[in-house]
PDB file as gemmi writes it, atoms N, CA and C in Angstrom:
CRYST1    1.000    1.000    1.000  90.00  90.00  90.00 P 1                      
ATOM      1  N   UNK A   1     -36.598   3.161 -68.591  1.00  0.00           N  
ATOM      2  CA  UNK A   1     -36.466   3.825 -67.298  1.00  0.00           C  
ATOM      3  C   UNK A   1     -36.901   2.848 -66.198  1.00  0.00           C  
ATOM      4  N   UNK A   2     -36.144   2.872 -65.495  1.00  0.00           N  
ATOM      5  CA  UNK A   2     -36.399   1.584 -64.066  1.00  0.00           C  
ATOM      6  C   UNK A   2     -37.491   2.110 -63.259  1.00  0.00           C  
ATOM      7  N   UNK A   3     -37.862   1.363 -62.371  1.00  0.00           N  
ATOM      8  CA  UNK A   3     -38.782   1.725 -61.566  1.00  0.00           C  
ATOM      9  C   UNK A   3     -38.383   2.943 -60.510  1.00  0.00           C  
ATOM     10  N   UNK A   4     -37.006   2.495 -60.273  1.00  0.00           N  
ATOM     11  CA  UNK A   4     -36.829   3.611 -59.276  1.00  0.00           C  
ATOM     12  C   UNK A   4     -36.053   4.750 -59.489  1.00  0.00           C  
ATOM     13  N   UNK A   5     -35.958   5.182 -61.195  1.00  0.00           N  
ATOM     14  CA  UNK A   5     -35.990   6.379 -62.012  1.00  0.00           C  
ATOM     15  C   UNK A   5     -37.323   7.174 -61.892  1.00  0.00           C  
ATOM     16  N   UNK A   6     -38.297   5.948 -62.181  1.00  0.00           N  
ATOM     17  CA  UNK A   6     -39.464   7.010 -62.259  1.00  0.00           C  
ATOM     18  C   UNK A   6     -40.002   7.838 -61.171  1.00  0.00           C  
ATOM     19  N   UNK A   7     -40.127   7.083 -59.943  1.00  0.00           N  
ATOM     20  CA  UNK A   7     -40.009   7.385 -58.950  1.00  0.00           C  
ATOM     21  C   UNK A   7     -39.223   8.367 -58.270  1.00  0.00           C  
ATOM     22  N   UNK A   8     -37.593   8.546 -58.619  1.00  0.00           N  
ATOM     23  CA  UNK A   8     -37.547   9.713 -58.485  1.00  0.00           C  
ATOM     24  C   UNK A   8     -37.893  11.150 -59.385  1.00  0.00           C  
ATOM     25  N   UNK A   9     -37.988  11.332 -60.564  1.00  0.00           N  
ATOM     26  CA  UNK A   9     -38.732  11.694 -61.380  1.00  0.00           C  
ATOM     27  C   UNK A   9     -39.817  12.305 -60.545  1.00  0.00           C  
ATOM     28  N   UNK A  10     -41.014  11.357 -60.655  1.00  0.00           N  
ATOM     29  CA  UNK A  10     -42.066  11.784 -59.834  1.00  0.00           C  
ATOM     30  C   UNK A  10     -42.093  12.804 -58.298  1.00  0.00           C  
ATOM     31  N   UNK A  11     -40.742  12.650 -57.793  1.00  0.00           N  
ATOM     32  CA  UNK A  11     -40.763  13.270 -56.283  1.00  0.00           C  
ATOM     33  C   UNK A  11     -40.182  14.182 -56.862  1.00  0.00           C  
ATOM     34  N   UNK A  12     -39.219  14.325 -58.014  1.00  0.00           N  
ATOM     35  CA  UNK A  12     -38.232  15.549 -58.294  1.00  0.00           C  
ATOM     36  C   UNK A  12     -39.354  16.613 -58.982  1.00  0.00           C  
ATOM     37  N   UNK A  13     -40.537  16.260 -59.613  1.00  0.00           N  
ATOM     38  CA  UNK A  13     -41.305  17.188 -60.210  1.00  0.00           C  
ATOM     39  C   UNK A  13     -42.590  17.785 -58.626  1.00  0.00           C  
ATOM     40  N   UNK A  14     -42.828  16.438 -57.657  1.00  0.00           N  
ATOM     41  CA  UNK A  14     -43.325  17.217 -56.453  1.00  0.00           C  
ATOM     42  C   UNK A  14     -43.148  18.025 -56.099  1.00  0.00           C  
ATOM     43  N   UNK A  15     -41.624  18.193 -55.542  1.00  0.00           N  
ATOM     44  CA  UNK A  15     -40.766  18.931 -54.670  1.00  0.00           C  
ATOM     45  C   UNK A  15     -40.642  19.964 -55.393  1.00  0.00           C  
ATOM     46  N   UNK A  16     -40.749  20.458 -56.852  1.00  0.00           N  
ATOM     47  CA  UNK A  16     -40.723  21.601 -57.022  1.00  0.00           C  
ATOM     48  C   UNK A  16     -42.099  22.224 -56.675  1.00  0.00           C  
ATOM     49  N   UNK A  17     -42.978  21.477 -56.487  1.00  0.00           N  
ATOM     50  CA  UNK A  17     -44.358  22.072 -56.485  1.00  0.00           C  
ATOM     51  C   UNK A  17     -44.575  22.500 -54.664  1.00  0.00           C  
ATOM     52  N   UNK A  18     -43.807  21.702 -54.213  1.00  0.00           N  
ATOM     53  CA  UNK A  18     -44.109  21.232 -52.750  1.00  0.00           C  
ATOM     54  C   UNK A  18     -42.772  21.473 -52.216  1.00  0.00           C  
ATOM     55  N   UNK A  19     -41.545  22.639 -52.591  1.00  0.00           N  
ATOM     56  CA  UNK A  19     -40.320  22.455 -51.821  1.00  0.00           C  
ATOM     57  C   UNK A  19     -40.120  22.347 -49.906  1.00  0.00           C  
ATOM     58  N   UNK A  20     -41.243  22.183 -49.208  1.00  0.00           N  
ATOM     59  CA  UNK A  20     -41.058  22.368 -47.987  1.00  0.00           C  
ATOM     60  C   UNK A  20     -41.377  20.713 -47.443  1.00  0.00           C  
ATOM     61  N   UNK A  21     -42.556  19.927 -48.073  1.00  0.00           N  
ATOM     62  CA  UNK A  21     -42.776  19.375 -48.002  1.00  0.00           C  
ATOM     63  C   UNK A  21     -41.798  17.740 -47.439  1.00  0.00           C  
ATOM     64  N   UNK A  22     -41.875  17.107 -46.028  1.00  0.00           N  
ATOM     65  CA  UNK A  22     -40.891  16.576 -45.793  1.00  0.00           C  
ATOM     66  C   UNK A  22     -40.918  15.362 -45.631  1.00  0.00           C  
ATOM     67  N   UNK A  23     -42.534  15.074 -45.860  1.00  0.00           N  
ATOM     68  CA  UNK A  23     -42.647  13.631 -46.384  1.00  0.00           C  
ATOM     69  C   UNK A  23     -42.241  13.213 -47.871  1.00  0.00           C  
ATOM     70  N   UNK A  24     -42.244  14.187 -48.763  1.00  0.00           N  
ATOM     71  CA  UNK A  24     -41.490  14.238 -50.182  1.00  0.00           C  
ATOM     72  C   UNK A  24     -39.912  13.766 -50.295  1.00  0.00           C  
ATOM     73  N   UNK A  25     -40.003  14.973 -49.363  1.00  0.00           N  
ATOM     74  CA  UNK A  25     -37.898  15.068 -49.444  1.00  0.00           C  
ATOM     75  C   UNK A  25     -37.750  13.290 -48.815  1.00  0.00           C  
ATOM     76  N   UNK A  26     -38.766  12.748 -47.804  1.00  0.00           N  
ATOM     77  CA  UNK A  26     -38.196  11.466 -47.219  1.00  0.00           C  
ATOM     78  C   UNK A  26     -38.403  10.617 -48.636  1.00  0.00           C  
ATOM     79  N   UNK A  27     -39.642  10.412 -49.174  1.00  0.00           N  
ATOM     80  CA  UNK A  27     -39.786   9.544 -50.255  1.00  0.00           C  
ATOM     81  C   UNK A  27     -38.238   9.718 -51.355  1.00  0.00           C  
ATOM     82  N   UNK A  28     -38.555  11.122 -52.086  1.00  0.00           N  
ATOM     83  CA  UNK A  28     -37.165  11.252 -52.612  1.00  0.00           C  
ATOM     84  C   UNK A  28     -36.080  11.046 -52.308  1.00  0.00           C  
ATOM     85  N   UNK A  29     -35.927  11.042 -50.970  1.00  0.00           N  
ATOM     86  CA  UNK A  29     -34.929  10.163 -50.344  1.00  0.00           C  
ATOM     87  C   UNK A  29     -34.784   9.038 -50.199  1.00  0.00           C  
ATOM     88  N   UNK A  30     -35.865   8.029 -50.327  1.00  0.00           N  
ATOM     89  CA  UNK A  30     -35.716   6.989 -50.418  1.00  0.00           C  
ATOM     90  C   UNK A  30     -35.472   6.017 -51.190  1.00  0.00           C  
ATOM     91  N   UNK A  31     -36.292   6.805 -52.446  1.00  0.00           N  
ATOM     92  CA  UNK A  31     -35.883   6.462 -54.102  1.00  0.00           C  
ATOM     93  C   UNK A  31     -34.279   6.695 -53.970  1.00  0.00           C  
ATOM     94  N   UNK A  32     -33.986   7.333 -53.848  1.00  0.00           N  
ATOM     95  CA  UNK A  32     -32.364   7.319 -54.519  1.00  0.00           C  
ATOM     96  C   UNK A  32     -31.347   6.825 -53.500  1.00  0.00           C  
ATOM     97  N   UNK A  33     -31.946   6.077 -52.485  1.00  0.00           N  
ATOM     98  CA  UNK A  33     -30.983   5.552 -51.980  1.00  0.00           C  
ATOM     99  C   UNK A  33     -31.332   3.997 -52.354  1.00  0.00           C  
ATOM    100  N   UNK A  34     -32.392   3.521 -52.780  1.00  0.00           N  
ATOM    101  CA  UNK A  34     -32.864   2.965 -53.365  1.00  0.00           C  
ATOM    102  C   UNK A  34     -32.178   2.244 -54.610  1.00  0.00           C  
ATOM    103  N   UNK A  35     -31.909   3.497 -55.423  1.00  0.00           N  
ATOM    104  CA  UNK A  35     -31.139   3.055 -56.791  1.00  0.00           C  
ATOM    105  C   UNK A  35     -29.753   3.095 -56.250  1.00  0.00           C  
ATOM    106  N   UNK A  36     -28.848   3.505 -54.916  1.00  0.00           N  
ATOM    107  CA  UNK A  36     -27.496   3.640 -54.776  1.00  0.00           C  
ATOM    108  C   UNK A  36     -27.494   5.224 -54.864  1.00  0.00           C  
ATOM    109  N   UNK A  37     -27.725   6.193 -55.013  1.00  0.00           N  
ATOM    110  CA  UNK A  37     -27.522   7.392 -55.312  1.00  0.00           C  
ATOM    111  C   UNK A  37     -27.354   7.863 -53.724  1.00  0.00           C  
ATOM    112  N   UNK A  38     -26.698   7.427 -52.767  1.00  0.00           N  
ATOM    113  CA  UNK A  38     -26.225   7.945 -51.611  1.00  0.00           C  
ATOM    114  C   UNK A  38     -26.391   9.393 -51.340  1.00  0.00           C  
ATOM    115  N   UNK A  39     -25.228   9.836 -51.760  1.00  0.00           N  
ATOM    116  CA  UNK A  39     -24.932  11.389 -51.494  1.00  0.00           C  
ATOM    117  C   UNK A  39     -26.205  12.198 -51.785  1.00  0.00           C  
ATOM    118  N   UNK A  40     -27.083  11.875 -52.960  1.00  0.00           N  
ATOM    119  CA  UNK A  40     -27.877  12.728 -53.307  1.00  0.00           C  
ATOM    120  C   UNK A  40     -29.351  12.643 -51.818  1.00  0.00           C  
ATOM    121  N   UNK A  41     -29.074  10.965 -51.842  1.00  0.00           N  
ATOM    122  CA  UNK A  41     -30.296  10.621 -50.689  1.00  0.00           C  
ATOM    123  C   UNK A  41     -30.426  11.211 -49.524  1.00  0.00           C  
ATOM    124  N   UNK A  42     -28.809  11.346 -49.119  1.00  0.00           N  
ATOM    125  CA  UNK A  42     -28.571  11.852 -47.621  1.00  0.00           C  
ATOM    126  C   UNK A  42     -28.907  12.997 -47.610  1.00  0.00           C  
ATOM    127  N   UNK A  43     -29.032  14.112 -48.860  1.00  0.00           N  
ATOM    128  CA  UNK A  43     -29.282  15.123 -48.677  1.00  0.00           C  
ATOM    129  C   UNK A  43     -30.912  15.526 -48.247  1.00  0.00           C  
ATOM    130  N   UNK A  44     -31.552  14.873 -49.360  1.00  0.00           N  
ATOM    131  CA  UNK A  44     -33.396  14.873 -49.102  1.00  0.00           C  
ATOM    132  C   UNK A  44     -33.515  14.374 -47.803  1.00  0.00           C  
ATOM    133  N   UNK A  45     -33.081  13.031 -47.145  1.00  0.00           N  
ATOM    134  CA  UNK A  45     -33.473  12.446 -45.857  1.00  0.00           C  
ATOM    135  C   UNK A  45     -32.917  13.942 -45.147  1.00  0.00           C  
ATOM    136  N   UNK A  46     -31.515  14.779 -44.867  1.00  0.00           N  
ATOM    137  CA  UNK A  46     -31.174  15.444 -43.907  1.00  0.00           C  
ATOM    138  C   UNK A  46     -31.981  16.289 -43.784  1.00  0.00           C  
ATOM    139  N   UNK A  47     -32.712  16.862 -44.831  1.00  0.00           N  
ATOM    140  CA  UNK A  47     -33.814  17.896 -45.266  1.00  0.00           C  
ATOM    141  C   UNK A  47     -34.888  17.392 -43.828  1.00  0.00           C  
ATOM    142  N   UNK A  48     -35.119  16.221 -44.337  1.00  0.00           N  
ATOM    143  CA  UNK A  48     -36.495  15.482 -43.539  1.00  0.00           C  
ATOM    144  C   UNK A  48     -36.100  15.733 -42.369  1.00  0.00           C  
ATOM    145  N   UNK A  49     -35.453  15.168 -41.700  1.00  0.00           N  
ATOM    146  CA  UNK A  49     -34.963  15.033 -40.354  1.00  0.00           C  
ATOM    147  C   UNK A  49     -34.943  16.220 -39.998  1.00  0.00           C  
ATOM    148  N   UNK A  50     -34.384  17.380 -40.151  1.00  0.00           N  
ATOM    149  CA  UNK A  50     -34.519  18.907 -39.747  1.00  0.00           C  
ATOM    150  C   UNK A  50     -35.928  19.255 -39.637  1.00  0.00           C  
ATOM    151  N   UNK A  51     -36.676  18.660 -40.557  1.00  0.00           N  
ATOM    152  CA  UNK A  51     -38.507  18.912 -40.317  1.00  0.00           C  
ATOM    153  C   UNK A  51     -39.228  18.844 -39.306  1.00  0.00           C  
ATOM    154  N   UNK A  52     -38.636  17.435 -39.294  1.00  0.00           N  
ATOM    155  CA  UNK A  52     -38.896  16.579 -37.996  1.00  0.00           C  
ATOM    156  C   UNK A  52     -38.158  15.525 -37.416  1.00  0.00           C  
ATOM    157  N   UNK A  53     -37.056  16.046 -35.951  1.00  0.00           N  
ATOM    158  CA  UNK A  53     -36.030  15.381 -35.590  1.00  0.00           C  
ATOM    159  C   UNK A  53     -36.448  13.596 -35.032  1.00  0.00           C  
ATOM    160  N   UNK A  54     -37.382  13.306 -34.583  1.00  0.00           N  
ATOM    161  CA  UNK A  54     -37.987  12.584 -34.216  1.00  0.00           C  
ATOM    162  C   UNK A  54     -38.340  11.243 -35.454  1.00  0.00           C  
ATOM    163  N   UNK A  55     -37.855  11.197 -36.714  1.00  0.00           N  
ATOM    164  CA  UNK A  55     -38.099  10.655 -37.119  1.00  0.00           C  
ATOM    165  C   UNK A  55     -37.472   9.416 -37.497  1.00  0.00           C  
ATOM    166  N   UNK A  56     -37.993   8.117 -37.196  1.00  0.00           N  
ATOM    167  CA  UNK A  56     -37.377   7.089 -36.788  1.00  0.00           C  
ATOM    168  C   UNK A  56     -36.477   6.484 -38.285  1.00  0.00           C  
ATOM    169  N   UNK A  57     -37.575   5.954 -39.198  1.00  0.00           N  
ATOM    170  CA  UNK A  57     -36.998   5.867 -40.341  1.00  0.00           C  
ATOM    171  C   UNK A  57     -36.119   6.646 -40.875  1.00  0.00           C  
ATOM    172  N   UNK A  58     -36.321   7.323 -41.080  1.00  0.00           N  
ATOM    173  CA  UNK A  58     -35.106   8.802 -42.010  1.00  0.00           C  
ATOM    174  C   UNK A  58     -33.785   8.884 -41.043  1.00  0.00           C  
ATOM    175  N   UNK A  59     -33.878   8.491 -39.317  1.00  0.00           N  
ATOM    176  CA  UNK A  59     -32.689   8.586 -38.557  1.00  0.00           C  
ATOM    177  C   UNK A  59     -32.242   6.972 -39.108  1.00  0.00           C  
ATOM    178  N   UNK A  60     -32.549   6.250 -39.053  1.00  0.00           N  
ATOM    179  CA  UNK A  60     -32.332   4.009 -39.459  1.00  0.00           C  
ATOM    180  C   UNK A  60     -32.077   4.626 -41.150  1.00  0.00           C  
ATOM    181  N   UNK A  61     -32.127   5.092 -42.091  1.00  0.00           N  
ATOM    182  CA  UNK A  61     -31.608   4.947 -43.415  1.00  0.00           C  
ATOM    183  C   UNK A  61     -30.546   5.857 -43.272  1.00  0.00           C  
ATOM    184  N   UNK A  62     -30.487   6.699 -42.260  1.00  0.00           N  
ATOM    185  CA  UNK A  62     -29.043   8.165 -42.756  1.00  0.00           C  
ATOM    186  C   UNK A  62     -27.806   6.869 -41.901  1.00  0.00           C  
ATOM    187  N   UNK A  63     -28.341   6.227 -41.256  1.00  0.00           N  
ATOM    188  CA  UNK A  63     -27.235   5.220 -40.025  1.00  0.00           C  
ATOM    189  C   UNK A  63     -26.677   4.449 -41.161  1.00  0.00           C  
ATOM    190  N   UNK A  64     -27.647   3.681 -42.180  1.00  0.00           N  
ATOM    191  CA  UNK A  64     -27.389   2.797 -43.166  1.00  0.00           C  
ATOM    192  C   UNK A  64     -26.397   3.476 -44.108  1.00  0.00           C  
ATOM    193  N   UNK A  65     -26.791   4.344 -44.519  1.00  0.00           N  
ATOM    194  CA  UNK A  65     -26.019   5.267 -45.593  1.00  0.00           C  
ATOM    195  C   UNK A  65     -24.144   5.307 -44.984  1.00  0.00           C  
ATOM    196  N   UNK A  66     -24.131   5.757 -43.478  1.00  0.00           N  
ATOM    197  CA  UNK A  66     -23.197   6.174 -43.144  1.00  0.00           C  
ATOM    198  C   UNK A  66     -22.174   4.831 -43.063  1.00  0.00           C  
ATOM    199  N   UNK A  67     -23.119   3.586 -42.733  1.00  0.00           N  
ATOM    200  CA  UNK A  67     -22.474   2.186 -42.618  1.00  0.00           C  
ATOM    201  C   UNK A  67     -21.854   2.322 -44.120  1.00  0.00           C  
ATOM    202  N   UNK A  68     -22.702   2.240 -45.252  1.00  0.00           N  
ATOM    203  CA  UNK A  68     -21.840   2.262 -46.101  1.00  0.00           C  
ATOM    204  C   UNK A  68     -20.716   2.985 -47.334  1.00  0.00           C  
ATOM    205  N   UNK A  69     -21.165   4.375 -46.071  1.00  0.00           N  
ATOM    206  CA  UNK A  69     -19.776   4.999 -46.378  1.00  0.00           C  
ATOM    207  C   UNK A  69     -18.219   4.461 -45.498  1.00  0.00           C  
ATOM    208  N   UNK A  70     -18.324   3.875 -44.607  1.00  0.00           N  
ATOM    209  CA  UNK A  70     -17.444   3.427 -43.802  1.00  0.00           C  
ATOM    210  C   UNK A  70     -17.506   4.153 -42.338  1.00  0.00           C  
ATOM    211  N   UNK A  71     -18.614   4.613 -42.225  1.00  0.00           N  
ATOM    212  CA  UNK A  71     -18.432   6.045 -41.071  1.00  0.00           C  
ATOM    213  C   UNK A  71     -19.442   5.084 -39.873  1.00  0.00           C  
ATOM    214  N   UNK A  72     -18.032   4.511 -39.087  1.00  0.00           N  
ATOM    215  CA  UNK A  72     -18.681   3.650 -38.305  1.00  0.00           C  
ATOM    216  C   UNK A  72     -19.318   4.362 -37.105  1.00  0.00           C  
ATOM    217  N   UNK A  73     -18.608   5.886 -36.996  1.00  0.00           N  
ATOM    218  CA  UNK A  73     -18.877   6.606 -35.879  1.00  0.00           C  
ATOM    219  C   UNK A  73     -20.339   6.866 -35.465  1.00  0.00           C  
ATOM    220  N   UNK A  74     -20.343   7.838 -36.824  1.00  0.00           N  
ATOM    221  CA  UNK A  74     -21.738   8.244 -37.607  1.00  0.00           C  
ATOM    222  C   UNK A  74     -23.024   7.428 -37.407  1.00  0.00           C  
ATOM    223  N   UNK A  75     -22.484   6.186 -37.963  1.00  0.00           N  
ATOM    224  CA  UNK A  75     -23.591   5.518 -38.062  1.00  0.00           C  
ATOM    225  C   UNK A  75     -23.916   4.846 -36.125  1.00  0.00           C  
ATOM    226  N   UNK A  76     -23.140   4.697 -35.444  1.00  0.00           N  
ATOM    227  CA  UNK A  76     -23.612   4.318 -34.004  1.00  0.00           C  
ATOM    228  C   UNK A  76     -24.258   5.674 -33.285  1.00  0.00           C  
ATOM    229  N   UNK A  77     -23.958   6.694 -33.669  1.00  0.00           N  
ATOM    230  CA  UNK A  77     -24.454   7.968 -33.235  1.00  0.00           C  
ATOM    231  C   UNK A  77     -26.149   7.874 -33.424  1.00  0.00           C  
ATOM    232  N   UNK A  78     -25.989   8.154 -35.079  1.00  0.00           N  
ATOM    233  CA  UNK A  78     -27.500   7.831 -35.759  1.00  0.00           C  
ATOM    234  C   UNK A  78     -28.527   6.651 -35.560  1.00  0.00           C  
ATOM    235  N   UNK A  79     -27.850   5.304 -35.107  1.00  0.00           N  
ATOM    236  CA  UNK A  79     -28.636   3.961 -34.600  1.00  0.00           C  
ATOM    237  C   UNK A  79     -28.930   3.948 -33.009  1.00  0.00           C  
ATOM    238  N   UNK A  80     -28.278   4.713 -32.801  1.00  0.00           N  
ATOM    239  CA  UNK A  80     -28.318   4.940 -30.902  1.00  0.00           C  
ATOM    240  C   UNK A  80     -29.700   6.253 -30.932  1.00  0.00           C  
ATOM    241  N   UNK A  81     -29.766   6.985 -31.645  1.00  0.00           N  
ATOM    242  CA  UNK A  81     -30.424   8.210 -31.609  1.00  0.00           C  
ATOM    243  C   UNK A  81     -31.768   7.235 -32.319  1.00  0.00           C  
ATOM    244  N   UNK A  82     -31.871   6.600 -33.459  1.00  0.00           N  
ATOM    245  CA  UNK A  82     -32.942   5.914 -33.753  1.00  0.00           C  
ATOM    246  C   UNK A  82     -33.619   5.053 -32.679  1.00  0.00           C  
ATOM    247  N   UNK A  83     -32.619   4.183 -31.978  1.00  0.00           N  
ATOM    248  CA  UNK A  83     -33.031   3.492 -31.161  1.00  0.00           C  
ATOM    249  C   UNK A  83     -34.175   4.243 -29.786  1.00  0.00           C  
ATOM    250  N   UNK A  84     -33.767   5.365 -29.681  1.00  0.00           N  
ATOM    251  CA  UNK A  84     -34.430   6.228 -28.231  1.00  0.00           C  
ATOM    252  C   UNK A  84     -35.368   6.631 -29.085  1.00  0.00           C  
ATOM    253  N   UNK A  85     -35.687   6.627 -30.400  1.00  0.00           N  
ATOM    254  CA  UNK A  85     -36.664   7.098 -31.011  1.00  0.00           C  
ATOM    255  C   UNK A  85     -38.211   5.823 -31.122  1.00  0.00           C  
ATOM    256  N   UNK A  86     -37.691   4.361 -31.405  1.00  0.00           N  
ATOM    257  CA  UNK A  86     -37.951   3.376 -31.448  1.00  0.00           C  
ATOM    258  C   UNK A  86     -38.383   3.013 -30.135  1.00  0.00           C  
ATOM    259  N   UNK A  87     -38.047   3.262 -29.260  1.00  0.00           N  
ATOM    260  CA  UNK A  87     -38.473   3.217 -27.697  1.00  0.00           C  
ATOM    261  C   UNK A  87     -39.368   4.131 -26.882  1.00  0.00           C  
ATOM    262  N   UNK A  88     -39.452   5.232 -27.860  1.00  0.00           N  
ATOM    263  CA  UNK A  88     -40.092   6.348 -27.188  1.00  0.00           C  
ATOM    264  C   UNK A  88     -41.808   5.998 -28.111  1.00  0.00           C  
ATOM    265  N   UNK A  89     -41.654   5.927 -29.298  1.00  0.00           N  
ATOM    266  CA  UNK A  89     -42.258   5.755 -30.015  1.00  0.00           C  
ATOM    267  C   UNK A  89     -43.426   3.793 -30.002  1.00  0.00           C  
ATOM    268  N   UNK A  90     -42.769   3.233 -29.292  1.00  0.00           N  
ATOM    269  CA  UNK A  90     -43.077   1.635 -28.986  1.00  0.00           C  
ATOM    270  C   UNK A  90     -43.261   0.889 -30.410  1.00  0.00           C  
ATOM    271  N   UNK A  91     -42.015   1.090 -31.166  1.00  0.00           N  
ATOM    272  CA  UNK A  91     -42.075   0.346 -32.654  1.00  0.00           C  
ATOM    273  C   UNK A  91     -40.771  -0.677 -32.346  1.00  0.00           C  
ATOM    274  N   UNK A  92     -41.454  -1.906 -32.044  1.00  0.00           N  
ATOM    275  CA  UNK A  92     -40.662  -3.121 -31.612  1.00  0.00           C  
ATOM    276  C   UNK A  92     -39.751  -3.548 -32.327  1.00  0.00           C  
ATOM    277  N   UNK A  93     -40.351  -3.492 -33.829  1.00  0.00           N  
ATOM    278  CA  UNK A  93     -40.093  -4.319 -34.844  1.00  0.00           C  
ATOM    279  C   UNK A  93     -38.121  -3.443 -35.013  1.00  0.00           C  
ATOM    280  N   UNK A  94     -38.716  -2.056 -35.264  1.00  0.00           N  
ATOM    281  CA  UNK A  94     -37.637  -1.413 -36.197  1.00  0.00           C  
ATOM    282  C   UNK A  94     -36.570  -1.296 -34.847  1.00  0.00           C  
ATOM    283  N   UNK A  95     -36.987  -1.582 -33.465  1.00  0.00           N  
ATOM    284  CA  UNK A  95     -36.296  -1.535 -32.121  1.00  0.00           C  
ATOM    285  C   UNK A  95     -34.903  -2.900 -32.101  1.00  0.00           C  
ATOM    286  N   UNK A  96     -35.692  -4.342 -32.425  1.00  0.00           N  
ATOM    287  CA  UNK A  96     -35.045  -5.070 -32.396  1.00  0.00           C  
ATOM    288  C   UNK A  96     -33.556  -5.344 -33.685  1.00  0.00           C  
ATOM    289  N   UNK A  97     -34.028  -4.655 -34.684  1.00  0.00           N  
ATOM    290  CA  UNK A  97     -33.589  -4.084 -36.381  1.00  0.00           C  
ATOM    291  C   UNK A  97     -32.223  -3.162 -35.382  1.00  0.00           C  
ATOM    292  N   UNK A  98     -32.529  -1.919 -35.147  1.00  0.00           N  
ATOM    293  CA  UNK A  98     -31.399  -1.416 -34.670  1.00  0.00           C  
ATOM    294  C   UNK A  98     -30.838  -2.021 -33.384  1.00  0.00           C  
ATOM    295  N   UNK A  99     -30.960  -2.705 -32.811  1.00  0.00           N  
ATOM    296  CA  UNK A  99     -30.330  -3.272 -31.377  1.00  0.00           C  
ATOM    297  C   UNK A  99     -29.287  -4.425 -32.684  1.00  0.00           C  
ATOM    298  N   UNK A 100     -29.800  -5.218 -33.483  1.00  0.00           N  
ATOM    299  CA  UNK A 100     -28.879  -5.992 -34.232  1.00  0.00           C  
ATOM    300  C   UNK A 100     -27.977  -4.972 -34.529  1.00  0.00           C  
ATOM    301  N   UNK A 101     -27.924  -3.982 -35.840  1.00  0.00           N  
ATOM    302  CA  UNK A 101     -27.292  -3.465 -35.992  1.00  0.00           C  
ATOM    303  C   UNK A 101     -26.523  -2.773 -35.043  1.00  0.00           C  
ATOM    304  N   UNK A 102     -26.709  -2.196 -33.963  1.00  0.00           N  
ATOM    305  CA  UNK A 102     -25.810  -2.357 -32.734  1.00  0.00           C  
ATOM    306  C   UNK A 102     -24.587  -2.703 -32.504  1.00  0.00           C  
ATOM    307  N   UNK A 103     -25.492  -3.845 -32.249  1.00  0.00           N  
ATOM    308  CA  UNK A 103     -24.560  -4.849 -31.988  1.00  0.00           C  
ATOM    309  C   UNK A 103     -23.236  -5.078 -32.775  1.00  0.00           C  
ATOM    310  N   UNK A 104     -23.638  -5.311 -34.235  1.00  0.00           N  
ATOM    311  CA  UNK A 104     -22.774  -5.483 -35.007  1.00  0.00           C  
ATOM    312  C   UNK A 104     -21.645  -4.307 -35.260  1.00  0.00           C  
ATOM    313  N   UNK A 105     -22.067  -3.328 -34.922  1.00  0.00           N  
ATOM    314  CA  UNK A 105     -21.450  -1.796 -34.767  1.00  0.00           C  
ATOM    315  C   UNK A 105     -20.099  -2.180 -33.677  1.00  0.00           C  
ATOM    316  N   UNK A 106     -20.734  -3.101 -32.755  1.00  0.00           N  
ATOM    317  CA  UNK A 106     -19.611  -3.419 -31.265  1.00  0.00           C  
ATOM    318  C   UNK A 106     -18.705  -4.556 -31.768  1.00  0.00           C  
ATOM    319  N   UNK A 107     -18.975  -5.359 -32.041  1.00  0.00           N  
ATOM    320  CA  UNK A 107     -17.790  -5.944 -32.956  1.00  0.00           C  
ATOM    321  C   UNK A 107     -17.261  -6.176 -33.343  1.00  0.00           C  
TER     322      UNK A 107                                                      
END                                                                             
C-alpha cells in the first residue's frame, strides 16, 4: 500500500467519525488528488470550500484540478477568486504562484 493509500485510508476512516469536519474533507482531498484520483478529490475539496468559502488552498487545488481537466474557464474563475483570497489574506508566496498561473491561463 503506497503512502498515499494509507493516507487516504486514514481520512476515509476520520470522516466517518468526523463527517462535518472540513479540515478532513480538505486533507482527504488532498490525498487523492495526490494519487490522481481527481473526480473523487474535487468532491472532498468542494465539501471544504462550502465550509469555508475563503479558503485559499482548496480554491488553488480545485483551479489545478480543472486545468487538468481541460476546463480553462473554470480554472481562471477559481485562480482569479484564489487570487482576491491571497490578497486579502497577505500570503505572497501562494499570490505570486497564482498571478503565474494567470498568466499562463492568458496565453
Amino acid at each position: 500500500m503506497s503512502k498515499n493509500d494509507e493516507l487516504i485510508a486514514k481520512y476515509q476512516l476520520l470522516l466517518q467519525q468526523r463527517p462535518n469536519d472540513e479540515l478532513l474533507h480538505f486533507s482527504l482531498g488532498k490525498a487523492l488528488y495526490d494519487a490522481g484520483r481527481l473526480a473523487e478529490a474535487e468532491v472532498q475539496l468542494q465539501f471544504a470550500l462550502q465550509a469555508k468559502p475563503d479558503w485559499m488552498v482548496v480554491t488553488m487545488l480545485l483551479a489545478k484540478i480543472a486545468l487538468l481537466r481541460n476546463d480553462q474557464v473554470a480554472a481562471k474563475v477559481l485562480y482569479e477568486r484564489a487570487l482576491g483570497h491571497a490578497i486579502d489574506q497577505q500570503h505572497e508566496g501562494p499570490e505570486e504562484e497564482i498571478r503565474g498561473a494567470l498568466d499562463k491561463l492568458k496565453s
